[in-house]
C-alpha positions in Angstrom: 27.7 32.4 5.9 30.4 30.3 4.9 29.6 27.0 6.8 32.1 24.9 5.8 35.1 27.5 6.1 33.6 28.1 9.5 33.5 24.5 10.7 37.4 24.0 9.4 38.4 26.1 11.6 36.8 25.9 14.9 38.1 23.4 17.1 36.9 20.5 18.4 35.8 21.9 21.9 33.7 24.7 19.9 32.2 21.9 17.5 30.8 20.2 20.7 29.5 23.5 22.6 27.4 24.5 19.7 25.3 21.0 20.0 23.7 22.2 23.5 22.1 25.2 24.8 23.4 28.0 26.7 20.4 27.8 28.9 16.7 26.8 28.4 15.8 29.5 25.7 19.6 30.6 23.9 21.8 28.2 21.7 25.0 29.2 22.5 27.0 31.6 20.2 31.1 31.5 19.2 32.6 35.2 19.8 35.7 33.8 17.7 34.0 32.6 15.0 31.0 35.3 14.7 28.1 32.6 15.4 25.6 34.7 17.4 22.9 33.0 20.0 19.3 32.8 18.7 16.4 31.9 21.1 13.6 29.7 21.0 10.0 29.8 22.8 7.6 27.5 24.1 4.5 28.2 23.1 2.3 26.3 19.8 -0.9 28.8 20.6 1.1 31.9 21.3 4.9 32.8 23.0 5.8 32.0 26.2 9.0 34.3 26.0 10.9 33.6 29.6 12.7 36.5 30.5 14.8 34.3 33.3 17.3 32.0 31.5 16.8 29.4 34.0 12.7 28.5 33.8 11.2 25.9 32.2 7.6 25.6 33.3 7.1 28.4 34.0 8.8 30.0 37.8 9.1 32.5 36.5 6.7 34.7 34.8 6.7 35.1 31.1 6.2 38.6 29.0 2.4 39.2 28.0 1.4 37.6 25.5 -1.6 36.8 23.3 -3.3 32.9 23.9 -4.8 31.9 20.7 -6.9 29.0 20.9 -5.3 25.7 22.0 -4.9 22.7 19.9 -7.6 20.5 20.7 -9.9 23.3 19.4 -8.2 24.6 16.5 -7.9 21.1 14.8 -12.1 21.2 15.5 -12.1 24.4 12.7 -11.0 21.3 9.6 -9.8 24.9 8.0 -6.1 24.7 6.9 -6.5 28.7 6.0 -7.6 29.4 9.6 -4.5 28.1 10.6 -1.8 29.3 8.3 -3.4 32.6 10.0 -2.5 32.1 13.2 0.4 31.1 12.0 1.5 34.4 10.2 0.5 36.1 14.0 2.4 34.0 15.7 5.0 34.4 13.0 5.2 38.4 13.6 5.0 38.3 17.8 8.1 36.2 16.9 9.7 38.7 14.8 8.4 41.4 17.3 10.1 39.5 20.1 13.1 38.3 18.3 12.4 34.8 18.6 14.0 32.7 16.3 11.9 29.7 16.3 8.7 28.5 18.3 8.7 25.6 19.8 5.5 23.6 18.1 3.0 22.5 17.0 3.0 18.8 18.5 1.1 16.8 16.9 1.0 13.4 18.4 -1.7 11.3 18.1 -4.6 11.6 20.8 -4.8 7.2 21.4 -6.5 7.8 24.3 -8.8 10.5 25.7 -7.0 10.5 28.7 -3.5 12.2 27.9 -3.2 15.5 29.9 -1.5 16.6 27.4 -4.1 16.5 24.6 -5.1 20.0 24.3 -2.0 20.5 22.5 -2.3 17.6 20.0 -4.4 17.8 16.7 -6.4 14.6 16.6 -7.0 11.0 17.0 -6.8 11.2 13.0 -2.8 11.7 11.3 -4.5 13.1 8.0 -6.0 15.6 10.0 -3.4 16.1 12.5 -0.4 16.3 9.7 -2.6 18.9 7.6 -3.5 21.1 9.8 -0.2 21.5 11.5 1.3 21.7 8.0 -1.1 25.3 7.6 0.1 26.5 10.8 4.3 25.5 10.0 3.8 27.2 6.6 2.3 30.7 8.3 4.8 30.8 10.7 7.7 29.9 8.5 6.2 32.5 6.1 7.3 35.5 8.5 11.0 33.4 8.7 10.3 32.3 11.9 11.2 28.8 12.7 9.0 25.7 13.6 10.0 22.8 15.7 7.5 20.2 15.1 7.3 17.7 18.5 7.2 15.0 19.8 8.9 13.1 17.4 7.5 10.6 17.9 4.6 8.3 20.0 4.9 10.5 22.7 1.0 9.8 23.2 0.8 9.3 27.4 2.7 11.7 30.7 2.8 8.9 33.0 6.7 7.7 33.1 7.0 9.9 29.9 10.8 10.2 30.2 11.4 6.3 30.8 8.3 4.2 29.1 8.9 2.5 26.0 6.2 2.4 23.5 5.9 -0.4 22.0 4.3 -0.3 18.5 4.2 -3.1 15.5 6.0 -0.9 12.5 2.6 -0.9 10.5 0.8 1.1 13.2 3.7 3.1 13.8 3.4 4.3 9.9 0.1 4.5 9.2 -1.0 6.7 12.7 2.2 7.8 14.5 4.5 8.6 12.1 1.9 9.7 9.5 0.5 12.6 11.9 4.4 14.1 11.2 5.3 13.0 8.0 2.7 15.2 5.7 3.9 18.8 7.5 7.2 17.5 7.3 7.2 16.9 3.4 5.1 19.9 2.6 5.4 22.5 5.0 9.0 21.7 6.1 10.0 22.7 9.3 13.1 24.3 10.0 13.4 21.9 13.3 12.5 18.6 15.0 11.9 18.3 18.4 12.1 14.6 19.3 10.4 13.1 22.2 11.1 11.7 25.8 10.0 8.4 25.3 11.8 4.9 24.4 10.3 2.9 21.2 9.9 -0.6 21.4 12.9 -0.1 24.1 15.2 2.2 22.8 15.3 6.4 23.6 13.9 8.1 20.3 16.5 10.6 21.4 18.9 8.0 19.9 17.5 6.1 17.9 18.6 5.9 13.9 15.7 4.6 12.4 13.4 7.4 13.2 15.8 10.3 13.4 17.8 9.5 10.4 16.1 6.2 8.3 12.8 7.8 8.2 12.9 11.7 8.9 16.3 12.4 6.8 16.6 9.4 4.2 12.9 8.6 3.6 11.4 11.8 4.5 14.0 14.0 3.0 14.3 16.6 6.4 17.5 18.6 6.1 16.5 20.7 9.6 18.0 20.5 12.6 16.7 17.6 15.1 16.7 19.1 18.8 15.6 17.0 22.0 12.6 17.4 24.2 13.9 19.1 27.1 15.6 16.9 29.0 15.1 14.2 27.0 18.8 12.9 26.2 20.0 9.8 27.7 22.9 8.9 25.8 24.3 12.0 24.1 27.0 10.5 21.8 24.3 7.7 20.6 22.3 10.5 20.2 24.9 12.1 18.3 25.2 9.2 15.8 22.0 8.5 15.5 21.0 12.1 14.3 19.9 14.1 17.6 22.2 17.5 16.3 21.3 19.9 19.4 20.6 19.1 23.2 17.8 21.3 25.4 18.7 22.9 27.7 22.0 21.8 28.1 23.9 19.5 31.0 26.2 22.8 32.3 29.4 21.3 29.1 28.7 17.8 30.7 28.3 16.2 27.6 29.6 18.1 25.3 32.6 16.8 27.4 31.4 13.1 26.4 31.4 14.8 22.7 35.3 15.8 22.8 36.1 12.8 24.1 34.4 9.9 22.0 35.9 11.9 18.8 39.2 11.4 20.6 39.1 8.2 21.5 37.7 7.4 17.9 34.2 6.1 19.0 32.7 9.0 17.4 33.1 10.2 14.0 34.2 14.0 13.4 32.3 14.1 10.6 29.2 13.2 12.2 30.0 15.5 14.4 30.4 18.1 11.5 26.8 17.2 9.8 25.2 18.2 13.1 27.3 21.4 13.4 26.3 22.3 9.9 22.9 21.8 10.2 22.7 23.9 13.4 24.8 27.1 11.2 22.2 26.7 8.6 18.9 27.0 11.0 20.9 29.9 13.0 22.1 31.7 9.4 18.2 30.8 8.1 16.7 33.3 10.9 19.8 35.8 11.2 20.1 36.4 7.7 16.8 37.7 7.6 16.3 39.1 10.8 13.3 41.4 11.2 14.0 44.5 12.9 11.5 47.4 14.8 8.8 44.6 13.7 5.2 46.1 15.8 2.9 43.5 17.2 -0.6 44.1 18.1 -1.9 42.4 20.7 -5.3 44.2 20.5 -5.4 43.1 16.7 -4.3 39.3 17.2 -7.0 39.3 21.1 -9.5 40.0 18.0 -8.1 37.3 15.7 -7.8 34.8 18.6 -11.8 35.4 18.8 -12.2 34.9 15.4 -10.3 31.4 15.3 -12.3 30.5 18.3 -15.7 31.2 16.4 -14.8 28.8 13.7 -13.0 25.7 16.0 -16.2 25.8 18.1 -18.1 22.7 17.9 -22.1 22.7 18.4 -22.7 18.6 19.5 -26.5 19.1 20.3 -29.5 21.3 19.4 -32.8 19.9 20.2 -35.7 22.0 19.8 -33.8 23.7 17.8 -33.1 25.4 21.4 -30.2 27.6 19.7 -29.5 30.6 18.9 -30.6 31.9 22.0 -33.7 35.1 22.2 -32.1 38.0 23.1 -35.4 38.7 24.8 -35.5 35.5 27.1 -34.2 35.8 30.7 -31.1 33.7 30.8 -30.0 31.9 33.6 -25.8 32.0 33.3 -23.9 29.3 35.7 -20.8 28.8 35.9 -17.3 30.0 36.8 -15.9 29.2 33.8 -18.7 32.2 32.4 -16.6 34.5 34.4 -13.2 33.0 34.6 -12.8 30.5 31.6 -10.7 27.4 31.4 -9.2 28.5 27.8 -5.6 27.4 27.8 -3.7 24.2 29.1 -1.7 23.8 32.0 2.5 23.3 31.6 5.3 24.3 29.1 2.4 26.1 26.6 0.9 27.9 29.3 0.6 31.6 28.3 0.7 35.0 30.1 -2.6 36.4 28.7 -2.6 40.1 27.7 -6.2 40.3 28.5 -9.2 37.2 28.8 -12.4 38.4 27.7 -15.4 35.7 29.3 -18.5 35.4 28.4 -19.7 37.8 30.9 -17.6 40.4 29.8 -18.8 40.2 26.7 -22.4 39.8 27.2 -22.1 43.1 29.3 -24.1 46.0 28.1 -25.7 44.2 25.2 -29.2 44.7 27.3 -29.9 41.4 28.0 -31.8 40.0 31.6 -29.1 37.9 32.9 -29.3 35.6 36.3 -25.8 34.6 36.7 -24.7 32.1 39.7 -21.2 30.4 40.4 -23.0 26.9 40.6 -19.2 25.1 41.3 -15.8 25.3 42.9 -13.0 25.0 40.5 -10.5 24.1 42.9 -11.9 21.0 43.9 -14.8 19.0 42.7 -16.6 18.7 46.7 -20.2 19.2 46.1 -21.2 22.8 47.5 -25.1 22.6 47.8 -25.0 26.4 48.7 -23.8 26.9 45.6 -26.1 24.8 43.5 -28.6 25.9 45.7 -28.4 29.8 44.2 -28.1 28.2 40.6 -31.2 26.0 41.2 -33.0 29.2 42.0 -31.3 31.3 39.3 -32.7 28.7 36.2 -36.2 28.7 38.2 -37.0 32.3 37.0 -35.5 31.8 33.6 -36.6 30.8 29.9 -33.6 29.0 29.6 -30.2 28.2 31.4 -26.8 27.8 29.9 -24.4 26.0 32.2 -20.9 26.8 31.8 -18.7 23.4 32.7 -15.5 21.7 31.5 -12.1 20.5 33.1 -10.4 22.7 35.4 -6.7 23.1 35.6 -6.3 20.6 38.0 -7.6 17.8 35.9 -5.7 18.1 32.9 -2.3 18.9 32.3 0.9 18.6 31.3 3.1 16.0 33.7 0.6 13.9 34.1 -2.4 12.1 32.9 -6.3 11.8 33.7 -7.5 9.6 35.8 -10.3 9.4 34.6 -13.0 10.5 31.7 -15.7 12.4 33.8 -16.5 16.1 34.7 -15.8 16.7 38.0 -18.7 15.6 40.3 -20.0 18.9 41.7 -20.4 19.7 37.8 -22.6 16.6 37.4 -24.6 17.0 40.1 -25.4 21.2 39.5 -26.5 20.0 35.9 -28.7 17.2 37.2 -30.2 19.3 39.5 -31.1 22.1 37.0 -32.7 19.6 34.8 -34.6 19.4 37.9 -36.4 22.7 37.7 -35.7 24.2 33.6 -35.7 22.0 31.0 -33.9 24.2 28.6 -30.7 23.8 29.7 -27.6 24.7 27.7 -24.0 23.0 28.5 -20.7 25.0 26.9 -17.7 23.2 27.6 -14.3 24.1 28.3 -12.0 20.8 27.6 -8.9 19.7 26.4 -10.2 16.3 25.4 -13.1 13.9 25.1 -15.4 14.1 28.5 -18.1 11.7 29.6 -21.7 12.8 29.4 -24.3 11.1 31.4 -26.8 14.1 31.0 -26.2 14.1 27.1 -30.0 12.7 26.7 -31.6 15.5 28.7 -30.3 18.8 27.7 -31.2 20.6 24.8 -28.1 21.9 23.8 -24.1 21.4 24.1 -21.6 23.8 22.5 -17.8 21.9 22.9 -15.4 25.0 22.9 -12.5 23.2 23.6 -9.7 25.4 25.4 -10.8 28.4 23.3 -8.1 30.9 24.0 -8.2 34.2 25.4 -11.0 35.5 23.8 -13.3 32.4 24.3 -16.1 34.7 25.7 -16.9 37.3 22.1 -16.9 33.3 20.7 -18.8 32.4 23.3 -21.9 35.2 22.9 -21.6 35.5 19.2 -22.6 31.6 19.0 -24.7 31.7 21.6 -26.7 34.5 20.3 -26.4 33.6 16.4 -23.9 36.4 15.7 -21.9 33.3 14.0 -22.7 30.2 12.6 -20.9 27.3 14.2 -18.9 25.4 11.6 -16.9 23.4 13.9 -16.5 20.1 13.9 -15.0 16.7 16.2 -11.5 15.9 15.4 -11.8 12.9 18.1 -14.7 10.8 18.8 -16.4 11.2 22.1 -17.3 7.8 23.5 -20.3 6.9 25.8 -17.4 5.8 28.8 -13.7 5.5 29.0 -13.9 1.8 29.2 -15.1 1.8 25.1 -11.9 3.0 24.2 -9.7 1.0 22.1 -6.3 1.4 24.3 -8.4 1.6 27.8 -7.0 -2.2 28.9 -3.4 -0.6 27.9 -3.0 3.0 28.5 -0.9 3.7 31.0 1.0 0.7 30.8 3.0 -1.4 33.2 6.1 0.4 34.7 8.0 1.4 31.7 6.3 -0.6 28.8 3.2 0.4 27.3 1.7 -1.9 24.6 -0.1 -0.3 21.7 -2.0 -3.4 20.9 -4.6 -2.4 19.2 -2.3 -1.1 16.4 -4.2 0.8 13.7 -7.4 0.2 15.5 -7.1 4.5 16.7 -10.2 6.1 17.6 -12.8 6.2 14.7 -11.0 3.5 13.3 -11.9 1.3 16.2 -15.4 2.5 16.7 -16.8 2.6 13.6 -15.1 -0.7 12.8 -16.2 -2.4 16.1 -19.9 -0.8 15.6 -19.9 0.4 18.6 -22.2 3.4 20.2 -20.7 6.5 20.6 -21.8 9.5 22.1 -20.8 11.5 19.3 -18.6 10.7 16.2 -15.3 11.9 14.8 -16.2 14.8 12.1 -19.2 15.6 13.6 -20.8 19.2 14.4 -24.2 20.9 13.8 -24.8 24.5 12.3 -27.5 26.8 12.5 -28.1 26.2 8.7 -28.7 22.6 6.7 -26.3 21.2 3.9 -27.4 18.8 1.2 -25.3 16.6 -0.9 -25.7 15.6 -4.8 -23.7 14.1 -7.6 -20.7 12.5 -6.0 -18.4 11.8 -9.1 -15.0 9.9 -9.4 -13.2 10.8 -12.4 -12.7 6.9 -13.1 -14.3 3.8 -12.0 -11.5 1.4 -12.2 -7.8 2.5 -12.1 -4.4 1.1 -11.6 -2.3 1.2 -8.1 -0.6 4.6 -8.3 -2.7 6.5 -10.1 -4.6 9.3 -9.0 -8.5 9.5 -8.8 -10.6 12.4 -8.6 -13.5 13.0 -6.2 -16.2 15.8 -6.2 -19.5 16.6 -4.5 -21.9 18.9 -4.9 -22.8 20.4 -1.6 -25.6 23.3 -1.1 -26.9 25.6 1.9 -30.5 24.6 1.6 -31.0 27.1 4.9 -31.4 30.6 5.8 -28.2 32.0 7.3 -24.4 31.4 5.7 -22.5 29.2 7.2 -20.0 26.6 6.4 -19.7 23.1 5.6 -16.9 20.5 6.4 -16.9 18.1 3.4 -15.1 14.9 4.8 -14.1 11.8 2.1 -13.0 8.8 3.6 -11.9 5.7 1.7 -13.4 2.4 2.5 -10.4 -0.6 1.6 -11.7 -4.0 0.3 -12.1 -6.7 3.7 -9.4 -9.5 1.9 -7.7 -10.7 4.6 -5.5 -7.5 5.6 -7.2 -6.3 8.9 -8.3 -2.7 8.2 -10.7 -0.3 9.7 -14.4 -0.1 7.7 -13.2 3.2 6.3 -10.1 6.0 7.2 -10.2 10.2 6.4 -8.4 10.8 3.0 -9.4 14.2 2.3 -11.6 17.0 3.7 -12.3 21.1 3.0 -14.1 23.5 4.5 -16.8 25.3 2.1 -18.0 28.5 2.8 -21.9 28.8 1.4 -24.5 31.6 1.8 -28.2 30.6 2.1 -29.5 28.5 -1.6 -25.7 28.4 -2.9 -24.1 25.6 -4.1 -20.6 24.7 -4.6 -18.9 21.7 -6.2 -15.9 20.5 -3.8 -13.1 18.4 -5.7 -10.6 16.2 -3.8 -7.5 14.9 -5.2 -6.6 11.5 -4.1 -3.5 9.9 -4.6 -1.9 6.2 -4.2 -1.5 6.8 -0.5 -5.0 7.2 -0.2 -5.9 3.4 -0.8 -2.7 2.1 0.6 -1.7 0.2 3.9 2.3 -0.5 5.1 3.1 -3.7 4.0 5.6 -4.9 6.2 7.1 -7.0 3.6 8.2 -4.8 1.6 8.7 -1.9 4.2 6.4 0.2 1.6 3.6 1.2 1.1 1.1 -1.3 -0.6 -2.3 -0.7 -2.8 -4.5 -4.1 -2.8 -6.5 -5.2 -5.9 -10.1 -5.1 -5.5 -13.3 -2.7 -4.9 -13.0 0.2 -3.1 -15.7 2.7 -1.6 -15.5 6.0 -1.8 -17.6 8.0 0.9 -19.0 11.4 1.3 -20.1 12.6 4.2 -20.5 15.0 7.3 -19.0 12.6 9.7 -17.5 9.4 10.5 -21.2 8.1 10.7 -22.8 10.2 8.6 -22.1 9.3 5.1 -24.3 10.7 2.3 -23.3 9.0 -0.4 -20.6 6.4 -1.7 -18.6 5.2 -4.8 -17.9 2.0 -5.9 -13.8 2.3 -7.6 -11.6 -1.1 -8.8 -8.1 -1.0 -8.4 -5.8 -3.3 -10.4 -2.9 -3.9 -8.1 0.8 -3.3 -9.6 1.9 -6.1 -8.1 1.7 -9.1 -5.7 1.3 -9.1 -2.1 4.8 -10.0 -1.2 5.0 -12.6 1.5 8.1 -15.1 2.8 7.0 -18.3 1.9 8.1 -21.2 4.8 7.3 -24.8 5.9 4.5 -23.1 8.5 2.9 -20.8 5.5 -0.6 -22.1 5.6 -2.0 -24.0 2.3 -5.0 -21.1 2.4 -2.4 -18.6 2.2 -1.0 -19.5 -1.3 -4.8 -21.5 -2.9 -6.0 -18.4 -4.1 -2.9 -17.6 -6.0 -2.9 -18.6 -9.5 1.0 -18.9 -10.3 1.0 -20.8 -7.4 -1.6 -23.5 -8.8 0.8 -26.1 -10.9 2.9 -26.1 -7.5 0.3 -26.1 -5.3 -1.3 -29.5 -6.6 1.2 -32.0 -6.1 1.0 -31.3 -2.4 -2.7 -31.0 -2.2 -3.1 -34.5 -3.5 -0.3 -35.6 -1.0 -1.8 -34.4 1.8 -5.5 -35.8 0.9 -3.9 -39.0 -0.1 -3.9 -39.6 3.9 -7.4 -37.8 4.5 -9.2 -39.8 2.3 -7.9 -43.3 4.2 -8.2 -41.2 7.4 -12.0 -40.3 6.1 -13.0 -44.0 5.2 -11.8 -45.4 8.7 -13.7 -42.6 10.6 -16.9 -42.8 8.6 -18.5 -39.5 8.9 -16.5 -37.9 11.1 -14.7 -36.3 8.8 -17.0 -34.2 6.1 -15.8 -33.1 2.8 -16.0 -29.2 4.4 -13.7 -30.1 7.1 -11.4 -31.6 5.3 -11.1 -28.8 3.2 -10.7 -26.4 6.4 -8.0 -28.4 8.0 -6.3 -28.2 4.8 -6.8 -24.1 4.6 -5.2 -23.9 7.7 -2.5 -26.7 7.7 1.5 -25.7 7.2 2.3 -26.8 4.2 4.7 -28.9 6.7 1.4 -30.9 7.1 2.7 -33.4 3.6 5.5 -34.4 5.5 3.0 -36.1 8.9 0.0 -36.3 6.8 1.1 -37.0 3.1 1.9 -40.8 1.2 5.5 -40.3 2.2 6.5 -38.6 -1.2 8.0 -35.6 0.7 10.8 -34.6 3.2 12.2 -31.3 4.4 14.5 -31.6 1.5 12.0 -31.9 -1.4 9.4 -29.8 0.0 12.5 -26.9 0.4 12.5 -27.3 -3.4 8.6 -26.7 -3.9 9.1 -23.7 -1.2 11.6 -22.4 -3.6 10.1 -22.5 -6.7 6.8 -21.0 -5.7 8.7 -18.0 -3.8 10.6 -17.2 -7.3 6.8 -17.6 -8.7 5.8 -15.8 -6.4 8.2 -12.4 -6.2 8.2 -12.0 -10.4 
């Protein structure tokens, strides 16, 4: 396809049309000009194909289709393989379906546990999050299907989701928000962008030119096509400008009207205009050009696969006794709806017509084992029914053990609105409690999009988090249960003891339309393990039915230069009976020089497999970016001087063993010097010294009278302090009248020349 040939010649009015949607699903095509319609799907965790062209969440039922795991649970597998996967399945039911692009994965950063729309993000972690997403994009892409990577970007909250404005200081925004998109956009590159609802710091995303063009295009070096949330345009010709190239679903020509017109009237550019229609030939020509035809999809195969991917995501928190796997031989007391009718898939625009669901029961049945199953709970309120718990109560009294199926139903988490709070629902609770009552081995398997409250965590023996586990939730389910698999899974949030621990709990929703991200970096793990504060379990963390040990962490150098690579290994070995595998996690632990950051952040991570007594070496690359914070200085990326730890470990909080590394900095931290820079900011600067001295002995010129008059009041310690934290202004009120603004502009200057060569 001849893009530029086909641009010159369509007119103005057909430029325009091609930047919305025919309807919710179709671009629209150009008869004239040979441009066919492609169409898109909701669905990051399998395809939500709407045969109705008017549907959105979902009216109108969509084709059958095969629900992988959400999410929330596949980020739990820390297995980039596992996803790339699912990604070459989802890639072929595209193909199969003649779907050009899928609409995901999203990716935004789970701030607080109480998003309803956190079963389809990755993590609280943007190393994680960006990696894992990257497998997926890369699987898909592999089949030439198309990936539209959302929500671009701090879309992290429902409440007012088209109106708030996040406001976020530019160093969080690139270390967390921006950093969960910007690895799977550099690697795996995505053939689209789907940009979010919100406003930042109090502009739309939808048009705003530092993130859709400044960062994503210039920095990032995206050449895809940038299409809006649904709905989410407010200003289509600032959108325009700014980089937004396509508008979902469309307005019904509304604003491609606005388009025509603001090229007439010369407020818009034609050749903006052109970029986007370009770009939008290119994605269309990408898929058409390749177009797979009479491509079969199994949906028997991928129900299996779907399974599979569920085994490895799941996440064992607890196993006291060790009370798992279970006996086949026991009696088992089984309560719960959910062991019947699972929670496995979110509610809203990823919601998925399941082919088939297999529970627990189902597959449990004919495997010979003695089961006592009772419903326990209602899942469409959460009203105590002590009927219910009554015939559950008795069901664990004649058991060896009972496993209690709980978790968030629909109701309590979804998409269009957030939790209101961090708790199971009450008759969950109380049916647990009261089984305590009469069987102390009690098992809990949760079904969750997100971090849940436990305040029966100390008594039971063992809890499995499954997440939203997909279709086939229930062959995971009884191949865990029953020791069939080895659970490798592992946290990718950290579960507090209560809501109120959280870092953004005084600031999540926000006020009205402004929500204030003021605890910046401070995300999750970051927060906790900074803070030291209890958690009820931490980020990384997951059991197996099989024990790891660590030897012989090596760094390929013990001092290096900002910029230069440094390698990491481990030795890691099954010391148990059974295979299983092992999530090796390396975080890097920055020097405490002033800079606020967390006590250590993830830089690298792998997923080893391991059969009993085998051992494996695991090697990490880690480069600049690894040690680095944003300065916002030099709007860069910044590497400190000084000692830095390098930890390996099986969690957040369970570190085996750490590194000691020196980094020689390239280069000064860069810093505007002014009359209100403190004098503590600059002492510890050596080029700064001959400068420095005049107006030290200034400004103690006065102290030292000061000092005599007051006897003892002031101490030579204190003096120092107020000095440390005195404006340099402090010579002109304090000193022996040597300086004005004037001179002390000239010292100002010469120490910032000093001070940027």
């Amino acid at each position: 396809m001849d893009y530029k040939k086909i641009i010159s010649t369509m007119t103005l009015e057909e430029k325009a049309s091609l930047c919305s949607g025919r309807d919710f699903w179709h671009t629209k095509g150009i008869k004239s000009q040979k441009v066919p319609e492609i169409m898109v799907s909701d669905g990051p965790h399998g395809l939500r194909k709407q045969p109705a062209s008017q549907d959105h969440l979902g009216n109108f039922e969509s084709i059958k289709a095969v629900c992988f795991p959400a999410a929330c649970a596949t980020a739990a597998s820390f297995d980039r393989a596992l996803l790339n996967k699912m990604g070459k399945a989802l890639g072929t039911e595209c193909q199969a379906e003649n779907i050009s692009t899928i609409l995901g994965p999203a990716v935004n950063i789970k701030r607080s546990p109480l998003c309803g729309r956190n079963f389809e993000y990755f993590s609280e972690d943007p190393l994680l999050a960006t990696e894992l997403s990257g497998a997926l994009i890369k699987g898909v892409q592999s089949k030439n299907i198309g990936t539209s990577i959302k929500h671009f970007t701090a879309n992290n909250q429902e409440t007012r989701r088209l109106t708030v404005s996040a406001d976020v200081d530019e160093r969080a925004m690139y270390e967390i928000y921006l950093a969960a998109f910007e690895g799977a956009v550099k690697n795996a590159k995505p053939w689209t962008v789907m940009c979010s609802y919100n406003r930042i710091n109090g502009l739309h995303v939808s048009e705003n030119k530092t993130y859709l063009t400044d960062i994503l295009r210039d920095e990032w070096g995206f050449d895809g096509v940038v299409m809006s949330d649904w709905g989410a345009v407010n200003d289509r010709v600032k959108g325009l400008t700014a980089g937004l190239d396509l508008e979902m679903p469309g307005s019904y020509g509304i604003n491609d009207r606005e388009i025509v017109e603001a090229v007439q009237g010369g407020s818009l550019s034609e050749k903006t205009l052109d970029k986007a229609v370009e770009r939008i030939l290119k994605w269309i020509d990408k898929y058409e050009s390749k177009k797979q035809k009479d491509v079969k999809w199994d949906k028997e195969a991928d129900h299996e696969l779907a399974g599979r991917i569920e085994e490895e995501s799941a996440v064992l928190l607890k196993n006291e006794g060790p009370i798992l796997p279970l006996d086949k031989n026991d009696e088992i007391a089984i309560i719960g709806r959910f062991a019947k009718a699972p929670r496995y898939q979110g509610g809203g625009s990823s919601h998925i017509n399941s082919s088939k669901v297999t529970s627990f029961m189902d597959a449990a049945k004919g495997k010979g084992h003695e089961i006592h199953y009772a419903d326990g709970y209602d899942t469409d309120s959460d009203e105590i029914d002590r009927a219910l718990i009554a015939k559950a109560v008795n069901a664990a009294k004649k058991s060896d053990v009972a496993v209690i199926f709980a978790g968030l139903p629909d109701l309590f988490e979804s998409e269009g609105y957030d939790r209101e709070h961090m708790r199971l629902p009450e008759n969950q609770n109380v049916l647990i409690s009261e089984v305590l009552k009469v069987q102390p081995n009690v098992v809990v398997v949760l079904h969750n999009g997100s971090a849940v409250e436990m305040p029966w965590e100390k008594d039971v023996k063992g809890i499995f988090e499954m997440y939203l586990g997909g279709q086939n939730v229930g062959t995971a389910e009884y191949n865990l249960l029953f020791g069939k698999a080895n659970p490798s899974g592992r946290l990718p949030e950290t579960f507090p003891v209560k809501l109120e621990d959280n870092p953004s709990y005084l600031n999540f929703p926000g006020f009205m339309d402004n929500v204030s991200y003021a605890e910046g970096v401070f995300v999750g793990y970051r927060y906790y393990d900074t803070k030291k504060t209890e958690v009820l379990f931490p980020f990384g963390h997951g059991l197996s039915y099989t024990t790891y040990k660590y030897a012989n962490l090596k760094v390929s150098k013990r001092k290096i230069k900002a910029g230069d690579p440094l390698t990491v290994s481990v030795d890691v070995t099954n010391i148990g009976r059974m295979a299983g595998k092992e999530v090796v996690q390396v975080y890097v632990a920055a020097p405490q020089d002033g800079m606020p950051r967390p006590v250590h952040e993830l830089r690298a991570f792998d997923k080893v497999a391991l059969r009993a007594g085998e051992t494996k070496t695991v090697t990490f690359e880690l480069d600049s970016r690894a040690f680095a914070y944003w300065d916002k200085e030099r709007h860069d990326w910044y590497v400190a001087a000084g000692d830095y730890t390098i930890e390996a470990g099986a969690s957040s909080r369970d570190i085996k063993f750490v590194k000691k590394v020196n980094i020689e900095a390239a280069s000064k931290p860069r810093f505007t010097i002014t009359e209100n820079t403190c004098f503590g900011d600059l002492m510890d600067i050596p080029e700064l010294a001959d400068s420095l001295k005049p107006l030290i002995n200034s400004y103690f010129h006065i102290d030292k009278k000061e000092k005599g008059k007051a006897g003892d009041a002031i101490n030579d310690k204190m003096a120092k302090e107020l000095l440390r934290f005195s404006p340099l202004r402090g010579v002109i009120s304090f000193g022996d009248s040597e300086y004005d603004h004037e001179k002390l502009a000239k010292v100002i200057k010469v120490m910032q020349e000093k001070l940027n060569h």
